[in-house]
N, C-alpha and C positions, 0 to 999 in steps of 0.2 A: 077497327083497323087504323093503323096510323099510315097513311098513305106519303109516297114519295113520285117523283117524277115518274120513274121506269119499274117500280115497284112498289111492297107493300107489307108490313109485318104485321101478322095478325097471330091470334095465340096457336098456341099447341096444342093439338085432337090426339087422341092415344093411336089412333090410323097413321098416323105421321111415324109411327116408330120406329115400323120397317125400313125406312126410308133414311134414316137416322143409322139403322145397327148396320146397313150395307157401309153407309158415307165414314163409318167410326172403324168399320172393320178394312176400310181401304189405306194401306201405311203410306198412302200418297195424301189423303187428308188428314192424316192421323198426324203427319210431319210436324206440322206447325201449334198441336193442342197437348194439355201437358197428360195426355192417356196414351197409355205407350203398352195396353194389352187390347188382346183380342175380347169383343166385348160380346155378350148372348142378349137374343130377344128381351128374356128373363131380368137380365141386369137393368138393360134399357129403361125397361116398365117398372123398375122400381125406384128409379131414377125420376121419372112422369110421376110416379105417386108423392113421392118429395115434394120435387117442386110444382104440384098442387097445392101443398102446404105451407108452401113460402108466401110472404106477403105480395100481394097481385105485382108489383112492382117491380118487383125481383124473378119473377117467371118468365122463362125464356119465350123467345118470339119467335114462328117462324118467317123465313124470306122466300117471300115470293114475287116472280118478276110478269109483266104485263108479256106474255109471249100469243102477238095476235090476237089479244083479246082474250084466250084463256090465265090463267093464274098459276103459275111455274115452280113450283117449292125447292130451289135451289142450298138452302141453309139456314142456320140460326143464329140469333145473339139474343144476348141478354147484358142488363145492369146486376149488379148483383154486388154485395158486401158494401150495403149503403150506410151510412153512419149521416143519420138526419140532423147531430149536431154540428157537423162539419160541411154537412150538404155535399158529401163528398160519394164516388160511386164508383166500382169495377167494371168495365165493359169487355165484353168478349164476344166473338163470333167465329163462325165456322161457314165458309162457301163450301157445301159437301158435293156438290152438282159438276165435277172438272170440266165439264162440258163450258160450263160458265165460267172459268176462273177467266184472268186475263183483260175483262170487258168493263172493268167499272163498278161492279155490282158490291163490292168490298168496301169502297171510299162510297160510294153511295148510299149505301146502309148504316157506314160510320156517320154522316154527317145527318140521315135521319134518326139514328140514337139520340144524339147529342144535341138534336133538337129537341125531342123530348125528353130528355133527362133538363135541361135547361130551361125551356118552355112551359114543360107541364110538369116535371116536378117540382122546379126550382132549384135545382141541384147547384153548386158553385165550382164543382173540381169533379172532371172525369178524366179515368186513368187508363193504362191497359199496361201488360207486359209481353213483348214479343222476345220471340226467341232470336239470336246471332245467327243464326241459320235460314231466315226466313226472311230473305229480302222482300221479296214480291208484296208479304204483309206491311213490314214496315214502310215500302214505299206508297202501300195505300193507306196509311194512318197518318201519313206526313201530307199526300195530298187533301186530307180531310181537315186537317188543319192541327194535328198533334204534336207538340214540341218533345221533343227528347230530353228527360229529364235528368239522367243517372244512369250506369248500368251494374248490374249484380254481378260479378266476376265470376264466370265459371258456375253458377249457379242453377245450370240444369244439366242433366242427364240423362242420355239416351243413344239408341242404339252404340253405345261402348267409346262414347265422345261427354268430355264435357262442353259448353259453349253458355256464353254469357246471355243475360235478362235484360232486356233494355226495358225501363220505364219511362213512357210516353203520357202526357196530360194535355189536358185543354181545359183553359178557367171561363168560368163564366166571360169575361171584362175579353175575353180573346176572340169568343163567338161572335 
């Protein structure tokens, strides 16, 4: 477990899928992740089979929050597209829980990645790309401590809009 204040990531059980295919098939979480289809159990699970196969480090985590003592599986992140000679790393998450958006749990997840991508892996640069559309995420990657680095013009596509990719980083020397 790498534990945080109000929560805690721990890996992904194939049990967790269900829970996963509802949060991916909902186009209110789906807004801000660049999956823009309806997604089957089937797919899910082969998706889990994958990334079993990734290096342990690169496998997604689930988030769960301290709710009275029980353990709350609100969403996921992961590092991922690590380049060990640049110590360099992707981060990405998903709050699938809406019941929980709005509360914290986003910039609190951010800054527990970003402790161990920096603490325990030794990582030097982590990144993310949000969408122009998704304020709420950007404003919780900025309270975590993410600088805006660039934006990709027009760069993504969906429901029948284009809108721009902002890339956000945090250096090691900034943590």
């Amino acid at each position: 477990m790498i534990l945080g204040e109000r929560l805690r990531l721990r890996a992904i059980e194939k049990e967790d899928l269900p829970l996963f295919v509802g949060w991916l098939n909902d186009p209110e979480v789906r807004h801000g992740l660049a999956l823009y289809l309806p997604l089957s159990h089937a797919e899910e699970e082969q998706w889990f089979d994958a990334m079993l196969k990734r290096a342990p480090e690169e496998r997604a985590l689930m988030i769960e929050i301290d709710n009275d003592g029980e353990w709350l599986p609100v969403g996921n992140c992961s590092l991922f597209g690590l380049d060990w000679r640049v110590r360099s790393a992707e981060v990405g998450i998903m709050i699938g829980d809406k019941s929980r958006w709005n509360q914290g749990y986003g910039t609190e997840t951010m800054r527990l990645i970003l402790q161990h991508g920096f603490e325990t892996l030794n990582l030097n640069r982590i990144f993310l790309r949000v969408y122009d559309d998704n304020p709420r995420a950007r404003r919780a990657y900025e309270k975590a401590g993410f600088v805006h680095e660039g934006s990709l013009r027009q760069a993504h596509y969906k429901y029948g809009n284009y809108s721009d990719v902002h890339i956000m980083s945090m250096l090691r020397a900034e943590w």
